[in-house]
N, C-alpha and C positions, 0 to 999 in steps of 0.2 A: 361308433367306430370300433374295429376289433385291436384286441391286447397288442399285437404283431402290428399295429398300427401305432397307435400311440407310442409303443417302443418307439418307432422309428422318430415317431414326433420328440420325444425327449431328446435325441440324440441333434436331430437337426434343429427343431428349435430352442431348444436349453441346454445343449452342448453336453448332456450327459451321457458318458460313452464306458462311462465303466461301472453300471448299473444295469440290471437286470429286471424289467416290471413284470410285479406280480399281479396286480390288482389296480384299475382307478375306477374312481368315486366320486362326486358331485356331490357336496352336503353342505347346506345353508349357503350356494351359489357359489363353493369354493371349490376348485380342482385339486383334489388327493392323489397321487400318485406314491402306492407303494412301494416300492423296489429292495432289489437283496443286490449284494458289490457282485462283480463278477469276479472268481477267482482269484484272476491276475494283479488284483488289489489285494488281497489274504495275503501279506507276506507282515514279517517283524520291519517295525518301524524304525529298526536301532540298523540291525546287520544287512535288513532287505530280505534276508532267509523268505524262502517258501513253505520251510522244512518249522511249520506253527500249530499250535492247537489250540483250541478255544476254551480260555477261562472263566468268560462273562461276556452277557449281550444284553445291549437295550437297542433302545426303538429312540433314533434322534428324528427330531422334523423342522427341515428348512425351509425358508422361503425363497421362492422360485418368482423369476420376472413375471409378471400379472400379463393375462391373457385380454387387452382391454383395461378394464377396469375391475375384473376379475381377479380373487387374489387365486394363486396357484403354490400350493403345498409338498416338498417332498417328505416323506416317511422311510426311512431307510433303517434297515438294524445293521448295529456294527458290533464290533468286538472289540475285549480284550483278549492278546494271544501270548502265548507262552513260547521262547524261540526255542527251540531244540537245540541251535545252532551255538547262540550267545548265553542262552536260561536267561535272555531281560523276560520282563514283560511290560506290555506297553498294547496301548489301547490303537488302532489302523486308523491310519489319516487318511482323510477323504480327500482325492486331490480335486473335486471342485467345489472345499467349504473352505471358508474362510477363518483357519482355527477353533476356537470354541463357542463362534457366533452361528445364530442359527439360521445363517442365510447361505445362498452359492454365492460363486465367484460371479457369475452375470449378474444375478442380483443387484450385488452392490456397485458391479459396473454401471449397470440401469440408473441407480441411485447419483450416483458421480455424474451421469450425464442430463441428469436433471436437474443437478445442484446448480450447473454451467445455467441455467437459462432462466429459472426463477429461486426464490429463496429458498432457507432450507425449513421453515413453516411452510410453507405453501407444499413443499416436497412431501413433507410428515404426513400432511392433511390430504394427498390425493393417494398415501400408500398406505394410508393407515398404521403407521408406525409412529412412538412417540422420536418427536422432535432430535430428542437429545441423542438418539439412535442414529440420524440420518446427520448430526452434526459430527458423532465420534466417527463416522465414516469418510466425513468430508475431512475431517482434521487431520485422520490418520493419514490418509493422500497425499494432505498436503505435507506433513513429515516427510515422509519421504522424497516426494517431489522437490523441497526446498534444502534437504538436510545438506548439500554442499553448494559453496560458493567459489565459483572461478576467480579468485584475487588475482590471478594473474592477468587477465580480462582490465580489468580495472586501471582508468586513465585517470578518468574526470569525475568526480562524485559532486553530488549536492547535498546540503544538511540544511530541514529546517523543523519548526514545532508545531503539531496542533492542538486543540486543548479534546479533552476524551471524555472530560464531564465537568460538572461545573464543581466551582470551588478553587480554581486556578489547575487543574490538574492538569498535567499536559506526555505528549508523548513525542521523542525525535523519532526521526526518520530518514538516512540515510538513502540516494536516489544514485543508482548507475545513470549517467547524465548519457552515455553513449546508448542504450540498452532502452531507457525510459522504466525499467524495473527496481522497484525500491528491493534493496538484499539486507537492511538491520532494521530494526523499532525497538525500541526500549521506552520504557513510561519515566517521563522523568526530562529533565533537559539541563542537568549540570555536570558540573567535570565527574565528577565520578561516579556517572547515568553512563556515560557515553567511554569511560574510558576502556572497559575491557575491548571493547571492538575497537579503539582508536589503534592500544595496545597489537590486537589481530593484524588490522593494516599492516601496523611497522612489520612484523615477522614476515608477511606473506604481501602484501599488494606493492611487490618490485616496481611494478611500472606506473603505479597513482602517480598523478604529476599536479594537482591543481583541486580543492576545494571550493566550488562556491558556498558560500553564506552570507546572512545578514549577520550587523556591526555586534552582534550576541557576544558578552566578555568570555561566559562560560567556553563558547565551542571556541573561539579565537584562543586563550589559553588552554585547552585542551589540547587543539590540535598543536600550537606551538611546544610544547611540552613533550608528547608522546610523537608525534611524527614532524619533527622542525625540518623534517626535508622538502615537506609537500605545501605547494604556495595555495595560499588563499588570496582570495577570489570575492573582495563585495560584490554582494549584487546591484545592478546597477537599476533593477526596479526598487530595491529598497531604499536606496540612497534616494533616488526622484522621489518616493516617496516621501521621508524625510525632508526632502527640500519643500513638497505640498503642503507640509504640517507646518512647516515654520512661515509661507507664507500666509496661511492661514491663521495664524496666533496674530501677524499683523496687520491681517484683516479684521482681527475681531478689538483687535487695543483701538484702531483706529477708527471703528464704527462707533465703540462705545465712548473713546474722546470724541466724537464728533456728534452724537446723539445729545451728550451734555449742551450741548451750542444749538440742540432744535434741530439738528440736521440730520441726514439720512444717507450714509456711504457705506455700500458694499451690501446692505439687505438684501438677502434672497440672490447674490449673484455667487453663489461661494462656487458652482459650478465651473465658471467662466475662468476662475483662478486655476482651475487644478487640468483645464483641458491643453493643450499644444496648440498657441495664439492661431497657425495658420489648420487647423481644424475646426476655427470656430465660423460659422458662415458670418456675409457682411454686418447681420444686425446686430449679431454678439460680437465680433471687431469694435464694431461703430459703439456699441454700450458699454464695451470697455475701458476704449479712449478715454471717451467722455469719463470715468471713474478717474483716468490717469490725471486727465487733467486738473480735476479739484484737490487730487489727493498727491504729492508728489510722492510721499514715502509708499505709497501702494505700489506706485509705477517703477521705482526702484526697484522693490522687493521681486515684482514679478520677471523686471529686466533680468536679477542676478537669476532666476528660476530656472527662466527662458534658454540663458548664457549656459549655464552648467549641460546642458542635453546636449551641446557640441562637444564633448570630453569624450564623448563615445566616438565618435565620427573622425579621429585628429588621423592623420597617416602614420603616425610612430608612435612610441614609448616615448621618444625624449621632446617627441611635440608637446605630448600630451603632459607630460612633468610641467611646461613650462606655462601652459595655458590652464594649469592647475595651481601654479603659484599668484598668478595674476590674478584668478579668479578669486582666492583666500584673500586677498591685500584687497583688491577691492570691496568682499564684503566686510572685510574687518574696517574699512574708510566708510563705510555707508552710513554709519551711525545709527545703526535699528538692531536693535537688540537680540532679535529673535535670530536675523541671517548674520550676525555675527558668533552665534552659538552653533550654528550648523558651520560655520566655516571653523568652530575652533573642533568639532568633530570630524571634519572632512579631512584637517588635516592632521590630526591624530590617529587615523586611516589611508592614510596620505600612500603606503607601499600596496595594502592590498587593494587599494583604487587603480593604482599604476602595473600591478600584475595580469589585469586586464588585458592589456595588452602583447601579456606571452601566452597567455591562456585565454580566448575569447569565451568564457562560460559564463553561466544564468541562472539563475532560482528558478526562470519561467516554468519549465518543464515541472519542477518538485512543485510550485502555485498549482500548478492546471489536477497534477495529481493530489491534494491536496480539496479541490472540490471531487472528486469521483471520492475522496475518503467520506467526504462528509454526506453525499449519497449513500453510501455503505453503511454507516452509524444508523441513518434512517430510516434505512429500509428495516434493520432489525431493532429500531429503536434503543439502541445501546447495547454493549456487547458485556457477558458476566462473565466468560471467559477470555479473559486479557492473551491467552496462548495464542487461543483460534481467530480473535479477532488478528492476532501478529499474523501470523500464517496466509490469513485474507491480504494481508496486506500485501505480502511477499510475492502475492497470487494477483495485483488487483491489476497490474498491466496487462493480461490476457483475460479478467472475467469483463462481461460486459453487466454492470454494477444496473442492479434491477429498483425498482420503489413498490416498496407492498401496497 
């Protein structure tokens, strides 16, 4: 292919339009393209002047988007110039390098759109570039891309924990419950992990009106403390939750009193407790009864279980206050110790159980994100930069989160 040709190829396929080719070369199955700046580049970097002379030249060489699989090289010499105009001197920016990195602007464009579809190992390994290369690329992106948050945007948030490695270590996470995009992480999950951002809110997120979380003492003091304007919001999967564990504790007291006597109740059925009675087909109905009947305190436990999932479904607030006090009196009458402990927490939660109903919000959404993190963890099998891991995070509502 002639010189006059390849120019033109530079320009249309790698956008380089303010370069002039001298020479290309193929050497060890690499594309070499020499080139010199055109003119209209030659000016001082400070004042713009034209009006420059040359104090120093070297031979820089960047990478250029691969041809295939092919890697592709530009060699460019540039200058240091003296202005006539200002007397700086200052060495001429390249307007399609990327600072003092030795790639173009497409390049790392390339790179960025490869990050989007597989990891950034598997990136490294098809550009031949080390790893860490193709991370400070992705990370710088993402800086920018994240560096501002719309708090005015900001209605309904969600907060909850997950752990980042073992040894109890954990990290919050902050979720735009309208957006489904998480906008803080911080390592860490007590009042003063979470307070600089709570601190944020209060100055700038005017219109936040409602936190979900689970019954956590930390965020509940935090958030009362630094923002007492903004209601919180139990989640109404962790309270069922909650309610599962307690009637599980009295399944298991009441197996193992009842094991003492040679008998056998609740083995292997722990499933049957924690499913929604009218989910379970007729045989698991029919094998529950059957539980209910030898055991009276099981069939209690599960009644009060059962009872608590219409507190979501009531038609008002002040329904729902009322069918919330009944339900506490009852289990505090049941005599089982376990739902007498979840009813002395339910109603030491007793407001932000009942704010529910000014604010209809959930954890679900911050759960479901919460498995895509821990996708994320494993596909780069734990992350040693805590920055870039945040940033992924800030990013992980638009990446479609890959498994090496």
């Amino acid at each position: 292919m002639p010189t006059s040709k390849f120019a033109k190829f530079l320009y249309l396929g790698f956008g380089l339009k303010d370069v002039i080719l001298k020479s290309f070369n193929i050497i060890d199955n690499i594309f070499i393209f020499r080139c010199a700046l055109k003119k209209s580049v030659k000016r001082c970097s400070k004042c713009h002047s034209c009006e420059v002379r040359i104090k120093e030249t070297k031979m820089r060489c960047l990478r250029m988007v691969p041809l295939g699989s092919t890697k592709c090289l530009l060699e460019i010499t540039v200058h240091k110039f003296k202005c006539n105009s200002c007397a700086s001197s200052s060495w001429v920016k390249l307007p399609f390098s990327v600072g003092k990195l030795p790639m173009t602007k497409s390049f790392v464009r390339y790179v960025l759109s490869l990050v989007k579809l597989t990891t950034v190992k598997s990136v490294a390994g098809f550009l031949g570039v080390q790893w860490k290369t193709v991370k400070n690329i992705h990370k710088d992106w993402l800086k920018d891309k994240h560096k501002k948050i719309r708090y005015k945007d900001l209605i309904y948030l969600s907060v909850d924990e997950f752990s980042i490695r073992r040894g109890h270590t954990y990290m919050t996470v902050f979720l735009d419950i309208r957006t489904g995009r998480i906008i803080y992480a911080v390592e860490g999950r007590s009042v003063e992990d979470i307070q600089p951002f709570l601190e944020r809110l209060s100055r700038k997120a005017h219109n936040l009106k409602a936190i979900a979380m689970d019954m956590s003492r930390s965020y509940i003091a935090a958030v009362k403390e630094y923002i007492p304007h903004v209601s919180i919001v139990f989640d109404r999967f962790h309270v069922q939750k909650l309610l599962n564990e307690a009637l599980d504790t009295v399944r298991k007291n009441e197996r193992e009193k009842y094991q003492k006597e040679g008998l056998n109740i609740g083995q292997g059925e722990r499933f049957l407790f924690f499913r929604n009675f009218e989910n379970l087909d007729k045989d698991e109905q029919v094998r529950l009864k059957r539980l209910f009947e030898l055991n009276e305190i099981l069939a209690k436990a599960h009644v009060l279980k059962e009872q608590f999932r219409q507190f979501w479904e009531k038609r008002s607030k002040k329904e729902a206050a009322r069918f919330l006090l009944r339900w506490i009196m009852t289990a505090f009458l049941s005599g089982i110790a376990a739902m007498e402990k979840i009813a002395s927490t339910i109603l030491a939660h007793y407001e932000g159980l009942l704010n529910y109903y000014d604010h209809p919000i959930s954890n679900g959404q911050i759960e479901g994100t919460n498995n895509k993190i821990k996708v994320l963890k494993r596909s780069a099998y734990g992350y040693r930069d805590m920055e870039y891991f945040k940033l992924l995070l800030l990013d992980l509502h638009e990446k479609s989160v890959q498994v090496v």
